[in-house]
C-alpha positions in Angstrom: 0.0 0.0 0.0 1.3 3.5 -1.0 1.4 6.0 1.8 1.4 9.7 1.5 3.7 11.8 3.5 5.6 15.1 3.6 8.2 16.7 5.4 7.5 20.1 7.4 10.6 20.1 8.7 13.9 19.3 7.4 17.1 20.6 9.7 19.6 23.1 8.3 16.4 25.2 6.7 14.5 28.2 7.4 17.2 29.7 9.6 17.0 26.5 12.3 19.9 23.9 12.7 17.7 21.4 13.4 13.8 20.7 14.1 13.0 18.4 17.0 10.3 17.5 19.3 7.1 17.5 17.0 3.2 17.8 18.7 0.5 17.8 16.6 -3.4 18.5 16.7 -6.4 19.2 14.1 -8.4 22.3 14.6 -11.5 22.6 14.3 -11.8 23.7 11.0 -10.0 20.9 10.0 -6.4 22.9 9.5 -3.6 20.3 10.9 -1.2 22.5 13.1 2.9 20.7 13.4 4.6 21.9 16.2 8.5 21.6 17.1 11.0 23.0 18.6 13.5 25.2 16.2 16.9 25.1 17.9 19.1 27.9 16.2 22.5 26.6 16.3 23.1 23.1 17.1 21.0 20.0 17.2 21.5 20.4 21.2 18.7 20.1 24.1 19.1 23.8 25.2 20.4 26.5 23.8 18.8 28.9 21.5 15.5 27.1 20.5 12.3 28.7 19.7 9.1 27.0 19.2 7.7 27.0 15.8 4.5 26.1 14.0 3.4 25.1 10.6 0.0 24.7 9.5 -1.9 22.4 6.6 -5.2 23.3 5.5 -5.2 20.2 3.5 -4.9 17.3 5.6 -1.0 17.3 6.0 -0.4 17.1 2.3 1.1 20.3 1.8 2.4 23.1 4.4 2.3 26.6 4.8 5.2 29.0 5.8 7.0 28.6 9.3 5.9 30.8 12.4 7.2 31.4 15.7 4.6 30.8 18.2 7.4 31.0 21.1 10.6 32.4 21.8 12.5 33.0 24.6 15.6 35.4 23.9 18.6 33.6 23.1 17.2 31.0 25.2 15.2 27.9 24.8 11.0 27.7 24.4 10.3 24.1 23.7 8.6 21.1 24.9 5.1 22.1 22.8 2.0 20.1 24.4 -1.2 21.8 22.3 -5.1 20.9 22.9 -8.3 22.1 21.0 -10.8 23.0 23.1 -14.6 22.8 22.3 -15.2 26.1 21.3 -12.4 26.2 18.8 -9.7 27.7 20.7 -5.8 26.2 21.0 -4.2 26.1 24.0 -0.5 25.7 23.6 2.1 24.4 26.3 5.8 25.1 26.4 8.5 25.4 28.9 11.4 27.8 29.0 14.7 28.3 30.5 18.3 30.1 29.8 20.3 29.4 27.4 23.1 27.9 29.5 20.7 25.3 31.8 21.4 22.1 30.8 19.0 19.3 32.0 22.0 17.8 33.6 22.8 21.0 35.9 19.2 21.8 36.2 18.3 18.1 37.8 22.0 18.6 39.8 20.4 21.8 41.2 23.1 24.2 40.3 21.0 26.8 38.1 18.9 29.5 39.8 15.3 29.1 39.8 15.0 32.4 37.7 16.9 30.2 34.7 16.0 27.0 35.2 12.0 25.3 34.1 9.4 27.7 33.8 6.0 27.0 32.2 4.2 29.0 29.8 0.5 29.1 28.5 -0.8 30.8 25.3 -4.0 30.3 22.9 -4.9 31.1 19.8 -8.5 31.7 18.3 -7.9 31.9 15.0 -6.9 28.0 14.4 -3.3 28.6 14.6 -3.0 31.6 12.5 -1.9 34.2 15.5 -1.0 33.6 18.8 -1.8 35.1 22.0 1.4 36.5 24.2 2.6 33.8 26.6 1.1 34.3 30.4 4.0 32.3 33.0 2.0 29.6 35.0 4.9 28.1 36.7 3.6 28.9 40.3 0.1 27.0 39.3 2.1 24.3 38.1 5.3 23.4 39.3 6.1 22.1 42.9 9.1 24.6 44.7 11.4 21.5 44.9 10.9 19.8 41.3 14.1 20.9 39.4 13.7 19.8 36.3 10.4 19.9 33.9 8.9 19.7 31.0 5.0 19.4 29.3 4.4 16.8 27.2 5.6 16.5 24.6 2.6 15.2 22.4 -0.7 16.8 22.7 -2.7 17.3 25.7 -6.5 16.6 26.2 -9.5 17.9 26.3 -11.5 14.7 28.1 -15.1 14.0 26.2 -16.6 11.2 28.4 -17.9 10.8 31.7 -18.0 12.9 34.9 -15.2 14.8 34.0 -16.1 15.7 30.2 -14.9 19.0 29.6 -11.5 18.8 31.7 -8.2 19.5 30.1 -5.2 17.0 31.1 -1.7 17.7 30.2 1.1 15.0 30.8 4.0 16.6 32.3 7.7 15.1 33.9 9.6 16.4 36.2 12.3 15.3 38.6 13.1 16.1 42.5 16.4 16.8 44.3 18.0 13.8 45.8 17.1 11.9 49.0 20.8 10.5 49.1 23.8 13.1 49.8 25.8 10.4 46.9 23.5 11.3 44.7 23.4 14.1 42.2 19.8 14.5 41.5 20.6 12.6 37.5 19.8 9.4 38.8 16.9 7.7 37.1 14.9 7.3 40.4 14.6 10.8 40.8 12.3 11.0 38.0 8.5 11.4 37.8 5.3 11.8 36.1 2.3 14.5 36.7 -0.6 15.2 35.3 -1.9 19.2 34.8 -6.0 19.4 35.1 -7.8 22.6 34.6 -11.9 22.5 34.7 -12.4 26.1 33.6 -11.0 25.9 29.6 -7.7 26.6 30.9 -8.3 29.5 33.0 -7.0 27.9 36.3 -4.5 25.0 36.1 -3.7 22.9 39.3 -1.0 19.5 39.2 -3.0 16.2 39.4 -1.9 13.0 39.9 2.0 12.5 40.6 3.9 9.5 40.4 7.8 8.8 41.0 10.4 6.6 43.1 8.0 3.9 43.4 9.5 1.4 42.6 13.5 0.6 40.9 12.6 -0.8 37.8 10.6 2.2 36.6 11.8 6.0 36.6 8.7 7.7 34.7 9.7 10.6 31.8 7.7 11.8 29.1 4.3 11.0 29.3 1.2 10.6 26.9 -2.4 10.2 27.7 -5.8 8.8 26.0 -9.0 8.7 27.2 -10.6 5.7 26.5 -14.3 5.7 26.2 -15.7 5.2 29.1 -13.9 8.1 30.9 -10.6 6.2 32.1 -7.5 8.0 31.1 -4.6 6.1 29.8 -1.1 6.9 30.5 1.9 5.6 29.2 5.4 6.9 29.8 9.2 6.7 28.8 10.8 4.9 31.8 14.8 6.0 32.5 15.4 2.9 34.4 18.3 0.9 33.5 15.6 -2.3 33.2 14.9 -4.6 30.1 11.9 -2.7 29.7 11.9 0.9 28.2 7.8 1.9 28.5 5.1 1.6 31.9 1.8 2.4 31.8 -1.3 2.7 34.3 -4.5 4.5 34.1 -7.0 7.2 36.1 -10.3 6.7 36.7 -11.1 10.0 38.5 -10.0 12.0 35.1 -6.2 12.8 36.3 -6.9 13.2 39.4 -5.0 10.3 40.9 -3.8 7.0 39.2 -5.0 3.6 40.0 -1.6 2.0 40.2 1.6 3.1 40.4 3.3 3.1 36.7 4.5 -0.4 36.4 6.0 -1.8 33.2 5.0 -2.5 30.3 7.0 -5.2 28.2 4.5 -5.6 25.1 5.9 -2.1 23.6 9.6 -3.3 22.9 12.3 -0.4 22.2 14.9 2.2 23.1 14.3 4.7 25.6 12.7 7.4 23.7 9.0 9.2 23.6 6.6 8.0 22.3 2.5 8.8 21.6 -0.7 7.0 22.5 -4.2 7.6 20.7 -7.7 6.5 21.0 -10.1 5.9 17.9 -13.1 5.2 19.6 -15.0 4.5 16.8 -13.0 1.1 16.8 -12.5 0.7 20.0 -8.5 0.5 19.5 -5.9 2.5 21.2 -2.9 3.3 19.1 0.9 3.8 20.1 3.5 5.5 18.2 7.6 5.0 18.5 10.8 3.2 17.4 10.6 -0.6 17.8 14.1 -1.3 17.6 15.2 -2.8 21.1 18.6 -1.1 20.9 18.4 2.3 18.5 15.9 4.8 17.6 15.2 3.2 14.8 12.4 1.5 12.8 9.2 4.1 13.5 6.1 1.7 14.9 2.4 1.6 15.3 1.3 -0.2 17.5 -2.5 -0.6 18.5 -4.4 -2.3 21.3 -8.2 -3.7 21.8 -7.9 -4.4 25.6 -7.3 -0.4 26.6 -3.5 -1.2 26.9 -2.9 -4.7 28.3 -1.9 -6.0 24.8 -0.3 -4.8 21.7 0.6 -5.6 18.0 2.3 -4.1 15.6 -0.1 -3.0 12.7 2.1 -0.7 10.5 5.7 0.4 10.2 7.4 3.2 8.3 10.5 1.4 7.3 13.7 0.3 8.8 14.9 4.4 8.9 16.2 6.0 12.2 13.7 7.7 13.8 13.0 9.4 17.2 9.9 11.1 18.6 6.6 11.3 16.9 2.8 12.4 18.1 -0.7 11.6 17.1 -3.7 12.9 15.1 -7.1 11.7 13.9 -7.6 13.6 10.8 -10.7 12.1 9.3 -12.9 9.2 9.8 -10.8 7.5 7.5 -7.1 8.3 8.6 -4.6 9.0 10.9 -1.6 11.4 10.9 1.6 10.7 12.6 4.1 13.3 12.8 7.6 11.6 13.5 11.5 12.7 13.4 13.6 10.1 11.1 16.1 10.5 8.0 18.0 8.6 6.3 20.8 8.5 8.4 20.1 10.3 11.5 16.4 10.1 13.6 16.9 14.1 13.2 17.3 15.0 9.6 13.5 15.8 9.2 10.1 16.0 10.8 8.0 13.9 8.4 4.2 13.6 8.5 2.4 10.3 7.1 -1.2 9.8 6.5 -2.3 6.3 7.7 -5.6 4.9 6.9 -7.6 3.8 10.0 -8.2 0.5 8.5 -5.1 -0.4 9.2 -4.7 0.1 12.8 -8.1 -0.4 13.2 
């Protein structure tokens, strides 16, 4: 079967190094809007990175021109984590710090609060076209202790079914200073996972459920959610734990509020440490997961889908045997699903390529 794809982002373009860290979500007029974070002058994690938008008014065939949608000096604005709300309006998550604050001296606790993680929140009415200024939220949001942080990144949702239709949820990471004085703060077991809930379309924001050092085989990162359709939210997350097993999941039924479980791990979604994306079509039932399957490389960009909300997986489609890296989710249509992904031909990071999957398939 012939698959169509394009390429909004290809590094060494538009003024940008490199283009990393894709998020994508479908307006309501139908106009797909790809995230990612432009970093300036080297394929680094901090530095000079802005976020930056493109937009498709034709089903992620074709793209417009690039915009800025956030910037932070000569420092980095990344980690985009967008959501559509019900009237029409995106909300749009990033996180910002200096130029010079590593993650590695940020989770050692040796940059200034002022430099380090801060959170950010603007919207934009228009379906992407302008943004609103940025309003800081990082008191709402982020615990005094928690060094290091980040939304995302992936889209965030806007929950449809049950008692808590109408709440937003965003995924979010973070890690805490060490409870050892041998320890840095780097280890893996200071890691965790949090969710951000808002019931007021994103006027007021307060942290949800929070997991971390529970247990030694999983050190939650980057997290994704679905909701399934009966209201449970499902979360799966990038574990940092030096175990066989790279992904754990769990779920909320209380709509983010607080988990069920503890993330534990989950062994059916084979591959390297790296983020991935989850989806629900609930049209079919099927939960969808997107990232590299190879056990040892990001490499060999995966769908994956499940008809017990999680507990098992297949592999339904992959994009070839190309490195690749992060990616996020869409529904587009009835019909198909987008998946916005980094891969090249010899580097996970040459391009951000979008590729329009029929639903049959994972379905």
């Amino acid at each position: 079967m012939a698959y169509e794809s394009s390429v909004p982002y290809r590094a060494g373009t538009e003024g940008y190094t490199s283009f990393r860290i894709p998020a994508v979500v479908r307006a309501r007029s139908g106009a797909v809007l790809a995230f990612a974070e432009g970093r300036v002058s080297s394929a680094a994690d901090s530095g000079d990175i802005d976020t930056v938008l493109k937009r498709s008014t034709d089903a992620g065939r074709t793209w417009g021109p690039l915009q800025v949608v956030a910037r932070n000096g000569t420092g980095t604005a990344g980690n985009p984590a967008p959501v559509v709300l019900a009237g029409g309006r995106v909300l749009l998550w990033t996180v910002h710090n200096a130029a010079d604050a590593t993650e590695d001296r940020i989770r050692r606790g040796a940059v200034p609060p002022a430099d380090g993680r801060r959170v950010w929140l603007q919207h934009s009415d228009d379906d992407g076209a302008t943004w609103s200024p940025p309003s800081e939220l990082t008191d709402q949001v982020k615990r005094p202790d928690w060094r290091w942080y980040a939304t995302g990144p992936g889209h965030a949702l806007r929950l449809r079914h049950g008692p808590y239709a109408g709440r937003l949820l965003v995924p979010a990471n973070h890690s805490t200073p060490p409870g050892d004085p041998a320890d840095t703060g780097t280890e893996p077991r200071y890691n965790g996972s949090h969710t951000l809930l808002s019931d007021d379309g994103g006027a007021t924001w307060r942290i949800g459920a929070v997991d971390g050092d529970t247990h030694p085989t999983v050190a939650p990162n980057e997290t994704t959610a679905a909701e399934l359709p009966d209201g449970t939210v499902y979360l799966n997350t990038r574990s940092q734990a030096a175990a066989a097993w790279h992904r754990a999941d769990t779920v909320s039924t209380d709509g983010g509020e607080s988990l069920r479980t503890p993330f534990r791990p989950q062994a059916g979604l084979a591959g390297p440490v790296c983020q991935g994306s989850v989806l629900h079509l609930d049209d079919h039932r099927t939960l969808l997961f997107s990232g590299p399957a190879h056990p040892d490389a990001r490499a060999l960009m995966t769908l994956r889908t499940s008809r017990d909300a999680g507990l098992t997986w297949r592999t339904v489609h992959t994009t070839g045997g190309l490195p690749a890296g992060y990616s996020d989710l869409v529904r587009l249509d009835r019909d198909t699903v987008g998946l916005l992904y980094e891969t090249g031909d010899f580097s996970a990071y040459s391009t951000i390529t979008f590729r329009r999957i029929p639903v049959e398939e994972p379905a």
